[in-house]
Each structure stands twice: as C-alpha cells, then as structure tokens.
LOTOR-750721 format. One line per 3 residues: their letters; for each residue x, y negated, z of C-alpha. Coordinates in pm, whole numbers, plus 32768, in hexadecimal, padded with zeros to 4 digits. Example, Ala and Ser with C-alpha at 12.3 -4.5 7.8 and 13.67 -1.06 7.14 Angstrom:
<atoms>
as	84CE:81C2:830C  8557:806A:82CA
</atoms>
This chain:
<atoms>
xxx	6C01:EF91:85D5  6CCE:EFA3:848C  6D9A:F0B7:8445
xxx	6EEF:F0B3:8471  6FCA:F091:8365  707F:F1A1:82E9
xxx	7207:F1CE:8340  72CD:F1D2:821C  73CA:F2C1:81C7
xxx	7523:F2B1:81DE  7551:F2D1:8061  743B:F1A8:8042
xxx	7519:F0E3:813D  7637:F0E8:805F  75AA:F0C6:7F2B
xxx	74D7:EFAE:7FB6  7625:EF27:8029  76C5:EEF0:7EF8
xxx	7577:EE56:7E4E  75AE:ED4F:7F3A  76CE:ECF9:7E59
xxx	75C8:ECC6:7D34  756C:EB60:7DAE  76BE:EAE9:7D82
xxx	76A9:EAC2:7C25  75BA:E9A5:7C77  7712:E8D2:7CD5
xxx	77B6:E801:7C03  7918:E822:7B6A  79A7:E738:7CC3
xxx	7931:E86F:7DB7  7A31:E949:7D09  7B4C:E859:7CB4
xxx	7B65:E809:7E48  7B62:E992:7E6C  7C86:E99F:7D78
xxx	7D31:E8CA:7E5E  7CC9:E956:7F70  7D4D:EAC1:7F14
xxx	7ECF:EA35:7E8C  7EC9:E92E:7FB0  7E7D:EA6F:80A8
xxx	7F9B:EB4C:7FDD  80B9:EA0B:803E  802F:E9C9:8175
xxx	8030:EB30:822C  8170:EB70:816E  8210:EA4B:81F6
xxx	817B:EA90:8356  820C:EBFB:833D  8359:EBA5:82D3
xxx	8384:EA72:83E0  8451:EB1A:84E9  8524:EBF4:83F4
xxx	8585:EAEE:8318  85C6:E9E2:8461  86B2:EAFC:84D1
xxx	8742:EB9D:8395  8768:EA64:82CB  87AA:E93F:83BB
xxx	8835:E9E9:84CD  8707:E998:860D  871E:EAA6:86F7
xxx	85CC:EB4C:8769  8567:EA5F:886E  85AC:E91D:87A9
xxx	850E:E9D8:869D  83F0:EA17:8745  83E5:E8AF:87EA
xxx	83DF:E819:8694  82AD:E906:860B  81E0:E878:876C
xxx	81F4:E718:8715  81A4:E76F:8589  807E:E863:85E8
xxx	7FFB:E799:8705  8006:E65F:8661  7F3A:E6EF:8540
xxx	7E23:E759:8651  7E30:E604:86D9  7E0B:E55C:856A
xxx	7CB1:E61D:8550  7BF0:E527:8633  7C23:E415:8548
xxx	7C42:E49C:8400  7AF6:E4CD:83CC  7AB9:E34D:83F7
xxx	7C0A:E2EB:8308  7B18:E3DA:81F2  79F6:E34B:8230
xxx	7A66:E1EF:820E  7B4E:E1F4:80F2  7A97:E324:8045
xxx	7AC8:E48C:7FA6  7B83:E43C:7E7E  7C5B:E310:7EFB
xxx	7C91:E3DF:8073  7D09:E51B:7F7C  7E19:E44D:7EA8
xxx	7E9F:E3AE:7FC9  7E81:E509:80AD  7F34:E5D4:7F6B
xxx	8023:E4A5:7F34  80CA:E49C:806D  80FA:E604:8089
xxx	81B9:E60C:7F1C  8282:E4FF:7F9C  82D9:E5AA:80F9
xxx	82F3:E714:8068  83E1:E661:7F57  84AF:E5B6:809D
xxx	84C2:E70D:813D  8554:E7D1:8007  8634:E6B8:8016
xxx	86CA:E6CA:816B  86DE:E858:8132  87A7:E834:800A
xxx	88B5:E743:8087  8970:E7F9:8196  8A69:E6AA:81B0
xxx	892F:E5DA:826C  894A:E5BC:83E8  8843:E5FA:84AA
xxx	8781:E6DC:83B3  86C5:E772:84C1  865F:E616:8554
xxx	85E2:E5A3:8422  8521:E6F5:83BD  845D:E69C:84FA
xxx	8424:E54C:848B  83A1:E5C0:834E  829E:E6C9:83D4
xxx	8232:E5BE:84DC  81E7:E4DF:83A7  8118:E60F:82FE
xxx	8010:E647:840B  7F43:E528:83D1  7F45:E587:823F
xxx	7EF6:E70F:82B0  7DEA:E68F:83A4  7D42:E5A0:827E
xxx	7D26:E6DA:8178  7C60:E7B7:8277  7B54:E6AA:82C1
xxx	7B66:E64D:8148  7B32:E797:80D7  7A0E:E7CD:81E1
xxx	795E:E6AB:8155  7994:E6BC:7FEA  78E6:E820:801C
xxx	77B0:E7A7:80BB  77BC:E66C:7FC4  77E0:E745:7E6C
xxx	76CF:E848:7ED9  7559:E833:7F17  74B2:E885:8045
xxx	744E:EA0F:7FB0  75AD:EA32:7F5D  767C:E996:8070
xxx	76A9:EAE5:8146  7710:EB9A:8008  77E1:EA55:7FE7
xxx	78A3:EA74:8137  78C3:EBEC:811F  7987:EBC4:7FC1
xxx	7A4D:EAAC:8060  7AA7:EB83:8195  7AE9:ECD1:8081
xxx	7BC8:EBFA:7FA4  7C9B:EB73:80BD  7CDA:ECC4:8137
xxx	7D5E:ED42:7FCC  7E15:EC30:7FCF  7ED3:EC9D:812D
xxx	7EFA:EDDB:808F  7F71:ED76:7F62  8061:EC7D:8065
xxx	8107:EDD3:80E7  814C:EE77:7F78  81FD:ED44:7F20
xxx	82ED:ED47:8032  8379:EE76:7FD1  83A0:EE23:7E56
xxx	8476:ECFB:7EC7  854F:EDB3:7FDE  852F:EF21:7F3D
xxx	84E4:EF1B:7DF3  85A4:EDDF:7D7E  867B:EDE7:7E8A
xxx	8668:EC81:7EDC  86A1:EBBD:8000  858E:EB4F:810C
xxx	8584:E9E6:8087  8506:EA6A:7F3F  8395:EAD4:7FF7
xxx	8366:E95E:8057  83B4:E925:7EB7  82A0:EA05:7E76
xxx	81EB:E908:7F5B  8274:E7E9:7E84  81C1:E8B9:7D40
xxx	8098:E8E1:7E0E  805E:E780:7E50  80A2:E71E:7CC7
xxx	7F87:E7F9:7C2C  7EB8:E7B1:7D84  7EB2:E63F:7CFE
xxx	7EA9:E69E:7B86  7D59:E75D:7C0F  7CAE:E63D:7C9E
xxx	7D2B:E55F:7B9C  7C72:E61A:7A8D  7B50:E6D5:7B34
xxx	7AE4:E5EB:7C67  7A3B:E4AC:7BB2  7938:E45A:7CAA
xxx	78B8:E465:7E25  7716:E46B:7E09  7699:E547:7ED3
xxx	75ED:E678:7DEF  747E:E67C:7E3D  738C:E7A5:7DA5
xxx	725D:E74A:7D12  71D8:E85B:7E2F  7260:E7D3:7F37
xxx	7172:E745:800F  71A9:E5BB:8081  7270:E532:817C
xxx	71A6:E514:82E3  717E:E394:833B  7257:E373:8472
xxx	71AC:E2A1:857E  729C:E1EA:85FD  7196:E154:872B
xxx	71BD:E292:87AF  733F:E301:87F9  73A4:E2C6:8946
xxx	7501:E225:88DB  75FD:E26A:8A14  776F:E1EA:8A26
xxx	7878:E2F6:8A3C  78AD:E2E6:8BA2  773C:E311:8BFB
xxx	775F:E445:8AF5  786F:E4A7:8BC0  77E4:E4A6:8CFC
xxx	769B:E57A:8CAC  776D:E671:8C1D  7848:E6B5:8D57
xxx	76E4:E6E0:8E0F  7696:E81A:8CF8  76BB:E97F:8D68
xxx	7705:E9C7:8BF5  7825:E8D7:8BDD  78CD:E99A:8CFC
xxx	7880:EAF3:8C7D  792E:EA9B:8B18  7A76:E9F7:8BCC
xxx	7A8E:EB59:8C7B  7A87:EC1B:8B4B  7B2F:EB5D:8AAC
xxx	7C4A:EB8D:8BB1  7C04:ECF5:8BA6  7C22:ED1A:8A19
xxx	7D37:EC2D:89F2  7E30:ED78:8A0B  7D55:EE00:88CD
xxx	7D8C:ECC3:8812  7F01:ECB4:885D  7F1E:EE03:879A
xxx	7ECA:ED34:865C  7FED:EC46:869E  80D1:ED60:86C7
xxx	80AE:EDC4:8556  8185:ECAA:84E8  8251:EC2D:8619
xxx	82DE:ED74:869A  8283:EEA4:85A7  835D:EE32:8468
xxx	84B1:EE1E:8549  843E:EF35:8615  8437:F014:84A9
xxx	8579:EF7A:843A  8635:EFD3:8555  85A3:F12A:8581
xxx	8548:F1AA:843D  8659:F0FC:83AD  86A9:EF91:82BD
xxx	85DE:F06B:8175  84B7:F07D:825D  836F:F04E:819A
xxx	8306:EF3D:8292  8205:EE69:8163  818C:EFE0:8137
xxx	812B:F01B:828E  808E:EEF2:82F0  7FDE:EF0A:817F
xxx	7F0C:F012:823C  7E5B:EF2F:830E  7DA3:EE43:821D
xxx	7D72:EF78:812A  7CB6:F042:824F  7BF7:EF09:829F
xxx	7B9D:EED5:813D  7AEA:F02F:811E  7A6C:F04C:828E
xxx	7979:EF23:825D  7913:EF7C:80F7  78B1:F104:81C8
xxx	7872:F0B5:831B  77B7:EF4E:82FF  765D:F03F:8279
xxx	7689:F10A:83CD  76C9:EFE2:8503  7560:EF88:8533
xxx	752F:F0FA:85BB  7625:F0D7:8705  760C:EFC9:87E4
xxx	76AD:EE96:8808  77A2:EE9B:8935  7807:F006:893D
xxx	787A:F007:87E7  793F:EECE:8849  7A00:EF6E:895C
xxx	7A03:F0C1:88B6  7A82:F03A:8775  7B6B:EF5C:8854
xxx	7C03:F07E:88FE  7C39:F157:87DC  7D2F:F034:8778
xxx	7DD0:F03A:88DF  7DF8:F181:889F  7E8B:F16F:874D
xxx	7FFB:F0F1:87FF  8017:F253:88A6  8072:F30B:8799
xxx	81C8:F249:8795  81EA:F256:8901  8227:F3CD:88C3
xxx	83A0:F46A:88A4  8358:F50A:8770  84D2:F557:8739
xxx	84EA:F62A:885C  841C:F746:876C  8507:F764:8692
xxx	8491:F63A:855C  857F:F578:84D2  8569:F446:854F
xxx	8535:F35E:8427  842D:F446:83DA  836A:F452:852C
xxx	8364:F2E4:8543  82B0:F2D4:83F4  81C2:F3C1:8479
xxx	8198:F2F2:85D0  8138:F1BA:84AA  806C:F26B:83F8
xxx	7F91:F2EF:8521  7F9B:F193:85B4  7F40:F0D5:8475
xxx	7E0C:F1BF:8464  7D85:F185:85A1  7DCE:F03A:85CE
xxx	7CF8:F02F:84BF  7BDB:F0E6:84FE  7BB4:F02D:865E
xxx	7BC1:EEE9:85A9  7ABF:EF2D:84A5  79D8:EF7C:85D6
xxx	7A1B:EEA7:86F3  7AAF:ED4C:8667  7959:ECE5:85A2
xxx	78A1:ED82:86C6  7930:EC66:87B2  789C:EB3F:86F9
xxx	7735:EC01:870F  7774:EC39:8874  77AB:EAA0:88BB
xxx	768B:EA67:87F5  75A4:EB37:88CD  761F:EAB7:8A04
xxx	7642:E94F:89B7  750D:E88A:8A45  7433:E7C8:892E
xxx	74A0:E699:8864  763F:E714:88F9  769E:E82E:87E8
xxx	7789:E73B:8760  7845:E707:8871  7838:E850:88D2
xxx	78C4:E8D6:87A3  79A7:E7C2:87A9  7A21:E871:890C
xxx	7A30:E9E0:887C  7B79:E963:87BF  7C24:E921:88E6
xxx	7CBD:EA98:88EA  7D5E:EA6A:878A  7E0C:E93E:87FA
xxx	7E6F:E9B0:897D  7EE9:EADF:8899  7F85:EA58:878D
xxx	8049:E96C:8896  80B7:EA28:89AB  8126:EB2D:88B9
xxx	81DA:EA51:87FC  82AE:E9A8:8935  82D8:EB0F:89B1
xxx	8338:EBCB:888E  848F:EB89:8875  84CB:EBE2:89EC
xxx	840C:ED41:89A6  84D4:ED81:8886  8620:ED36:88FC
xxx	85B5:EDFC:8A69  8527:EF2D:89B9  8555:EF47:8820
xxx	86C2:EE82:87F9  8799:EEA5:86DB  88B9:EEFE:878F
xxx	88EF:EFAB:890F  8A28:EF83:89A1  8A80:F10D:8A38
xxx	8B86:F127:8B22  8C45:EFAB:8AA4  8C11:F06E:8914
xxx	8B17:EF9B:8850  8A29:F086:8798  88F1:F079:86B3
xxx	87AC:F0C0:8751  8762:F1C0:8655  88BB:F28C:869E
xxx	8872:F26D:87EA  873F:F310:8803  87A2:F425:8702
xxx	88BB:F482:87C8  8797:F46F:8927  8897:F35B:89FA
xxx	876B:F285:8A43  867E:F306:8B52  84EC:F2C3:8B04
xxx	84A6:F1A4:8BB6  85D2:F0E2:8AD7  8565:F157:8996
xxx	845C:F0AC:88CA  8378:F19B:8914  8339:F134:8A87
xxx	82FA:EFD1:89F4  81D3:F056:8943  815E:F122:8A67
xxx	8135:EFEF:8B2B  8066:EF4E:8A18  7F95:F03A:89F1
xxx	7F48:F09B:8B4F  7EF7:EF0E:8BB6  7E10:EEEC:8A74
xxx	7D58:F041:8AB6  7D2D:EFF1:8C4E  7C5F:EEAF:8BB9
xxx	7BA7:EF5D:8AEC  7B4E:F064:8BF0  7B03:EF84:8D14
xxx	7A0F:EEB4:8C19  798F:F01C:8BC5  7914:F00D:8D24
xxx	78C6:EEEE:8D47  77A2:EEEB:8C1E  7683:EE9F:8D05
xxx	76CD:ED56:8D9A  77A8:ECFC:8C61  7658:ED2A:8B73
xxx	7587:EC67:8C81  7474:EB90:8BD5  74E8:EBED:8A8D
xxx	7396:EB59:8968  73C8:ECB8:88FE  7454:EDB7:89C7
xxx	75AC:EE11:895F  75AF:EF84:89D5  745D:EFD6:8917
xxx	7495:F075:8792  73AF:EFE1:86A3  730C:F087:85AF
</atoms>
C-alpha cells in the first residue's frame, strides 16, 4: 500500500491557489479582451438591473406593482432566452454573436435614455417595458457568449483558472455597477435615466474592445495538451427527448432535486430581493440620499474575496451540509432588518444602514458557501451520462425566484414598505411614520422581512433534516468531508 499523500497546509492552499492563475498567461490577447467586456458589460448590466424599479417609479411614474410586473417579463424573458442562445452562438459564432449581442443593447439602452428624457411621450412606461422585453434576448446571448469564448481562448490546463477569472471579473464589475450609481444620483446629482447612459458608454467601448482585441475564434490548443479522445459514435444509445423524459421521471434522484429545489427556492429569492425590493426599501427608509449603489456594492465585493479565501478550504466539509448551512446563513441574513432597531433609541436613518450592512454581509457569506455547493450536489446525485440535464434542472430556483419575486414585489412593497401611509385620512411618509411609532410591527417593513426570512430558513431546516434520504445514492457521498 502507498503512502498517503500528505495534506497540505492552509498557507500551501492559498498560495497554490493563486499559481493556478500562472497558466493563464498561456491565453492569447482574445481571452482578455472578452473579459474586458465582460467586466464593463457586468458594471451596465447590474446597474441597470438595480436601478429598474426606482427609475420605472421615480422617472416614468409606474407604481410598485406595474413596476414590478414590467421587471417579471424583462427578467423572465432573459431566463427563457438561455435555452436557445447557446445554439444562436454556436451557429453564427463568437465574434459575429458579440457585435450583434453588444449592438442591440447600444441601440435599446440609447431608446431607453430616450424615453427618460422626453417627459412629453405617452405611454413612457409602456414603452420602457417594450424596450427591456427587447433586451433579454441580447442579455441572454452575452452570458453564453462569454461562457464559450472562455473555454475557446484557453487551453485545457488553463480553462478552470479561465472560468474562475471570468466569474472574479464579473463580480468587480457588479461592484463597480453599485459605485456608479451613486456618482450619477449622489455625486453628480443626476437623474435615473443617466445610469442607463452609462450603459450606452458601456456598450461603445464594449464594441471598441472586440473590435480591436477579438480577431479570431480557433480554439487555443497547448502543445501539452493531450489529443482529443476518438468518439465512437457506434456506441451512444441516441434517445428522443420524450424517451429522455420518461426515464427521468422513473429516477429517485430527479425527485429528490425537485424537492430541494422547492425547499431552497426561499434562499434563492433572497438574491432577487437585492434589486427588486432593497433599493426602494432604503429610499423610503433611510431616505432619497440613501447610498443604495453602495450597499448593494457589498455583495459582489464580499463574493470577490470569499472565493479568492475560502475556495483553498471547501474540499475539507462536505458537500450537502455546507449547502444547507451556507443556505441558511443567507435565510438568516433578512433578520437583522426584521428587527425594530428604532425602538433602542438609533436614529433611524442610521439603524437601517446598520440592518444593510449586517444583511449585505451575510447574505454574502451564505452565498459564497452554499450557491456553488448546489451545482456539486446535482452532480453527485445525477445518474451517469444525465449531469447535463441535471444541472440544467438546478437553475430552476433562480428562475422560480427571480419570477415570482418579480410579479410579487410590487404587492409586498406597497403592503409593507410604501412610500406613503395614509393615518387617520392624513397622507404621510413611511419614514415619518415610523419615527413618530404610528405604524404597529406587522405594517412596517420590518414584518415583510420577517416573513422572508422565516419561509427561506424553514426550507433550509426541514432539508437539514431531511439529509439522509435527500443524499440517497449520491457517486460520492455528500455528507462525507474529503480530505
């Protein structure tokens, strides 16, 4: 028997980490052009996605529910547009799928700026709509365009170190999304049209990028990497869809994914909340200065630095536990503003930046743990020669998430975190209102995250117990920590 090899230190971890890194300078000059895209396309997109409901209410006058209607259709549309966007890039290519992709967003972001700015056009709201309907299938083509230009432009040593930069720069980029907000609404003092001109700037030097630095589409091969496997084609059972279908239904492990996925769906809804409900939550609480680009800056900057530390130390916990551990840390991360903080005596502009700040933090920390956990989970679970569509599967929480919230956000905000209460027939502003202690708890904003984080951490606790049956005939043993 050989001996085992030795564990390596946490200091060797991390400094082994960041070697990985080393093999990227095997890429060409096209690997880091897309990721210039990718980092100012991330800094217009997450600013426009934060901005949405403020600037359909501030600037064209939606109230929360149509508001919120018009960001389900936009967001759920954009889900929808990633089954077939991967085909569209494979059949008309990187370079060609990237100018038309970055084209039609200039000339949407360009329409949008364009409807803000002319208060005399009727139906502004109707047409905003239109005009974020008509970005989803553009959004949905630069996600599957960046994910293959980044396994085209690196080599099979470097394609991990290839993904990890991709998913690092995209996350500066959403941070760098948050700072910009408040240079346009605080700094400059502009209105909320202005962020989608940022977008317009975004696009330009986006194109200008490709343009100069993405001249070809061969895939980069290293003289060390080994060749290609001959595929033997006599041997793949080819099965039509619904036969696929069928055998899956019969699979344990295709009913023990759909229930957590039911279970975490709460968890994933917290994610949604971050740009749906949080920035008019701030503004109407904290007040119209609130530093709402700043706040949700501290997402994507926690995420940033929790996988460049923690990614060295996952292999030592298992699987499924820190899934639903990480998951209900960020259940947990919504209680902090479910507290009346004002009732101690803080000022309240002051306590709800505290209730952000403490949120922000944990939402991150679960997220760093739990949300690449999930895809290792499916992986283990799925039977052989089905991790595709199994993984495929593991984003249905995003978009039940990202659609339910959206249709109900404007009903939750206008129920529990409105801009105005009407107090014995005397119209008043949330935030005087719950200085001045006329709103009981359960109708102030407060209760509304309560009840959001109590049905995401219940999930997370009944698939807590439920770890035995919901690890069942795992390849590898979720629950077991590997060396």
């Amino acid at each position: 028997m050989s001996d085992p090899a030795p564990r390596r230190t946490t200091a060797e971890m991390i400094v082994g980490y960041f070697k990985d890194f080393g093999v990227l300078k095997e890429t060409r000059v096209e690997y880091w052009g897309i990721q210039i895209v990718n980092f100012l396309d991330s800094t217009a997109y997450f600013a426009l996605l934060t901005i949405a409901a403020v600037f359909l209410s501030e600037d064209l006058g939606l109230n929360d529910r149509s508001a919120g209607y018009t960001i389900t259709v936009f967001t759920s549309a954009t889900s929808l547009m990633l089954l077939f966007s991967g085909m569209t890039t494979d059949w008309l290519g990187i370079r060609r799928s990237l100018n038309i992709a970055l084209g039609g967003q200039l000339v949407l972001r360009l329409a949008m700026v364009w409807v803000g700015l002319t208060p005399s056009l009727p139906h502004r709201g109707l047409l905003a709509g239109v005009i974020f309907l008509l970005m989803a299938p553009f959004m949905a083509g630069l996600q599957t365009i960046f994910q293959a230009a980044t396994n085209r432009y690196t080599t099979r040593r470097s394609r991990s170190a290839g993904f990890n930069l991709w998913y690092l720069f995209m996350n500066i980029g959403a941070a760098a999304a948050g700072f910009s907000i408040d240079i346009v609404r605080k700094l400059l003092h502009l209105p909320n049209v202005h962020i989608f001109t940022l977008g317009v700037i975004c696009a330009v030097l986006c194109l200008i990028t490709g343009k100069l630095l993405i001249k070809t589409e061969d895939q980069l091969v290293s003289p060390d990497d080994p060749p290609e496997a001959p595929t033997e084609e006599k041997t793949v059972a080819r099965k039509n869809p619904l036969q696929i279908w069928r055998e899956m239904i019969r699979e344990p492990a295709l009913w023990r994914l759909l229930v957590l996925i039911g279970l975490i769906v709460g968890v994933r809804a917290v994610y949604v909340y971050l740009y749906l409900l949080m920035p008019k939550y701030w503004l109407r609480t904290i007040g119209p200065d609130a530093a709402i680009g700043t706040l949700n800056a501290i997402n994507p900057i926690g995420i940033v630095l929790g996988l460049i530390l923690f990614i060295p130390f996952t292999n030592k916990f298992g699987v499924f536990r820190m899934l639903v551990y990480g998951a209900m840390i960020s259940s947990v991360a919504l209680l902090p503003m479910a507290l009346p903080w004002t009732v101690y005596g803080m000022e309240i502009g002051q306590a709800h930046y505290v209730m952000a700040l403490l949120c922000m933090v944990l939402v991150t920390v679960g997220e760093v743990v739990w949300s690449p956990k999930l895809y290792e989970y499916t992986a283990a679970i799925a039977p052989k020669g089905q991790e595709g569509t199994y993984l495929g599967l593991s984003l249905v929480p995003w978009f039940l998430a990202k659609t339910l919230v959206s249709a109900f956000s404007g009903h939750l905000l206008e129920h529990w975190s409105p801009e105005t209460v009407t107090l014995h027939g005397v119209v008043t502003p949330l935030k005087q209102a719950m200085i001045t202690h006329q709103l009981d708890y359960w109708h102030r904003p407060e209760a509304m995250w309560m009840l959001l984080g109590s049905y995401a951490l219940v999930g997370c606790i009944i698939a807590a117990f439920m770890e035995k049956w919901l690890t069942q005939g795992a390849r590898e043993h979720p629950s077991t920590p590997t060396a």
